[in-house]
N, C-alpha and C positions, 0 to 999 in steps of 0.2 A: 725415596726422596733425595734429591740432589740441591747441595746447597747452590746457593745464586750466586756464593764467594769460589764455589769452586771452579776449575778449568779442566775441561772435560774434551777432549779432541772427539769432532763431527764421525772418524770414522771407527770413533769407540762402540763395542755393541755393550750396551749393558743393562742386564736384566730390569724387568718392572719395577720392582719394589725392594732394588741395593738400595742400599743409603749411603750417601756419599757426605760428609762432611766439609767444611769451610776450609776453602784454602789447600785443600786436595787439586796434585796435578793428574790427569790421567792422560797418558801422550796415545797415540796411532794405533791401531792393530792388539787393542786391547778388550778380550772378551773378559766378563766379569759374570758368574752366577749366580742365580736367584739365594735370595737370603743373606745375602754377603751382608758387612758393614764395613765402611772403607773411613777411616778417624780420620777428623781435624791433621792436616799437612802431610800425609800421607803423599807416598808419590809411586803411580803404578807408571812402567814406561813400556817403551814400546815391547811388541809381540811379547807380551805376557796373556797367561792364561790364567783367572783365578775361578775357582769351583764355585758349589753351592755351600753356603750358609759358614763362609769364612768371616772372619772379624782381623783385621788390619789395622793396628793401633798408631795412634799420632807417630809421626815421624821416622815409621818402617818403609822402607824403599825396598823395592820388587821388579826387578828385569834391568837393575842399571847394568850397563855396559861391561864387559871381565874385565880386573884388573890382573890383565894377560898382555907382556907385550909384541907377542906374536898375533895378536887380535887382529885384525884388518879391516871390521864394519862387514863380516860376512853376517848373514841372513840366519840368524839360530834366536831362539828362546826360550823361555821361563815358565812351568808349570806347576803351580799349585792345586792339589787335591783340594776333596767337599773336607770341609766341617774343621778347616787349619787355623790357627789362630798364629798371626805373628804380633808379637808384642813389642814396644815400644823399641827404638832406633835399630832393631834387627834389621840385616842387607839380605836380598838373595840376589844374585848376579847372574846375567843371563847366561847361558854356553860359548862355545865354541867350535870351531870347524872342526876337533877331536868329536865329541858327540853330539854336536848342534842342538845341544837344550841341556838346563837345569831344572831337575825336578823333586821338589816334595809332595809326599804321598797324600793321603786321608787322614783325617785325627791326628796331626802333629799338631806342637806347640814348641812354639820355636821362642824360648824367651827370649828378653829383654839385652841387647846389644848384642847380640849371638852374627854372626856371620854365616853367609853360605856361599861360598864360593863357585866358578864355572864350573861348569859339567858335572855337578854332584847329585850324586842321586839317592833320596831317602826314602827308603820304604814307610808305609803304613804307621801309625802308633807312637810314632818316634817321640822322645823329648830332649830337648837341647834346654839347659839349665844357661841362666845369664850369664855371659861372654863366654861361651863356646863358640869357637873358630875352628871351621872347615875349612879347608886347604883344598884348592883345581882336586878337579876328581875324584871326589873320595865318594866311597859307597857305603851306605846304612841301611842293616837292616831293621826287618818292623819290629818296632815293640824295644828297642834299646833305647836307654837312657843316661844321657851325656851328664854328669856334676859339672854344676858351673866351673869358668874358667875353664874348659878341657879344651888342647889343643891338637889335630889331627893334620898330621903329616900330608902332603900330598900324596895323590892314589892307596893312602888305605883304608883297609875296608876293617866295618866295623860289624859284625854279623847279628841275627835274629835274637831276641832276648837279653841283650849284654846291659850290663850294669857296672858305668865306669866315675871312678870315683874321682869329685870335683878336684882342679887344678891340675890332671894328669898330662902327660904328653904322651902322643898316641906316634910313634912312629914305625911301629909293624900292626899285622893284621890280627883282629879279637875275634877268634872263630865263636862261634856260637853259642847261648847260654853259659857264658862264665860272666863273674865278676872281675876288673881286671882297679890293680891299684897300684900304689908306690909308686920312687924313683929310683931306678927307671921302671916303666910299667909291667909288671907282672900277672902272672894268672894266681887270684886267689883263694878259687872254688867255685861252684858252680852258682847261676842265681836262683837258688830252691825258693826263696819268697817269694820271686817274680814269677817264676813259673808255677808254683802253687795257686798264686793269686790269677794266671791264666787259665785257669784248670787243666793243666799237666799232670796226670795221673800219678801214681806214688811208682807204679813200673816203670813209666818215662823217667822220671828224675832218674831212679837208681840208675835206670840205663845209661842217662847222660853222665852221670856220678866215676861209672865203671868206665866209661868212654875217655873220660881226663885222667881218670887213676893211670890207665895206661899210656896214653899222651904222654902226662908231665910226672908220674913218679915210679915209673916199671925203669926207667937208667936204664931204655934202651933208646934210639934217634927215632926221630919222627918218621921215616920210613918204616922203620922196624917194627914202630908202635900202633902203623896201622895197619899194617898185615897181622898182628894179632889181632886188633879191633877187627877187622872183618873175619878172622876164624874165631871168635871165641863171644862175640854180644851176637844174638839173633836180631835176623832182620827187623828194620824199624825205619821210619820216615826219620825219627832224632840223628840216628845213626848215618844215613844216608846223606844227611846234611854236614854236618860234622865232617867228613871225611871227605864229603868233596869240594867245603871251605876249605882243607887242610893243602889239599894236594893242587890246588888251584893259585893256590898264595904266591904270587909271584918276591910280595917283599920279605917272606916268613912270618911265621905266626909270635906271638910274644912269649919270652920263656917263663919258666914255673919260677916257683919263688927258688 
């Protein structure tokens, strides 16, 4: 159902039965999926994509323009996964001619005044706690979860299962399954809940466990620590990931306590 207050541009496609709300803008080149609900004053803009069975709450904006001023009105956009919820005055901001789109995943929940800046890209699962700000570029993986107020640096990345703790400031990269806290941000153990609550087996965890013992408390450098890590933990998909977030980190990873 589309309200009769709202404004809907003629070369919008949008599914049978979205519902769109009063006073909702939806501008040009805007495909919309089945199931959706798009609230009261929402504003979806151009060359956005939003999935199946998303819910877009009053007054979240979706595809405006990067606040980049290298920007130029080049031809990029905004993609949202099925089943995302964006809550109340959250932004996501379309790309740029760096990776000409911004995208979040499936099953996020992007709360309430949260930010998402050009060309970021969020896996799967994600949660962004109210006013968490991403900064141009930056990558998340699935299944991590932002504490309100967390702020991320431009181009860092935030890796698979992380659990970071609200009002932080993120300015190196949070390799995989740790909790990361303090000022400035530290590694403060692994996140055994989250991953429990995934079903992470009791061998993974350890494995991940024995993966950061050597990381951040063997007092040797992060080169050294993962030429141990690969002679001494057997193969494993955890292991596998871990170690090629580590050695991929262009800005460095965060240090131990």
């Amino acid at each position: 159902m589309i309200s009769p207050l709202a404004s809907v541009h003629s070369g919008a496609k949008i599914a049978a039965d979205v519902e769109i709300g009063p006073f909702v803008f939806i501008d040009e080149d805007v495909e919309i999926g089945e199931g959706t609900v798009i609230d009261a004053n929402a504003t979806i803009c151009a060359h956005t994509r939003i999935g199946k069975h998303c819910h877009v709450f009053p007054t979240a904006i979706v595809g405006a323009i990067p606040q980049d001023l290298k920007f130029q009105g080049e031809l990029t956009y905004t993609y949202i996964g099925d089943y995302t919820v964006l809550r109340e005055c959250s932004t996501v901001h379309r790309g740029t001619v760096s990776k000409g789109k911004t995208v979040v995943g499936n099953h996020c929940l992007i709360m309430a005044y949260c930010h998402v800046a050009h060309d970021v890209v969020l896996g799967d699962h994600v949660i962004m706690s109210n006013a968490t700000q991403l900064a141009g570029e930056v990558t998340v993986g699935d299944y991590a979860v932002l504490g309100g107020g967390t702020l991320v640096h431009q181009f860092s990345r935030i890796g698979q299962h992380v659990m970071i703790q609200g009002g932080s400031l993120v300015n190196k990269d949070v390799p995989p399954y740790v909790m990361a806290a303090r000022q400035p941000i530290q590694f403060c153990g692994i996140n055994s809940v989250g991953l429990s609550r995934r079903s992470f087996s009791k061998e993974q965890i350890e494995n991940i466990q024995q993966i950061y013992r050597l990381v951040y408390m063997s007092k040797m450098n992060t080169t050294q620590a993962l030429v141990k890590v690969e002679e001494e933990i057997a193969p494993c998909a955890e292991k596998d990931l871990i170690v090629e977030f580590i050695r991929s980190s262009e800005r460095g990873i965060i240090k131990g306590a």
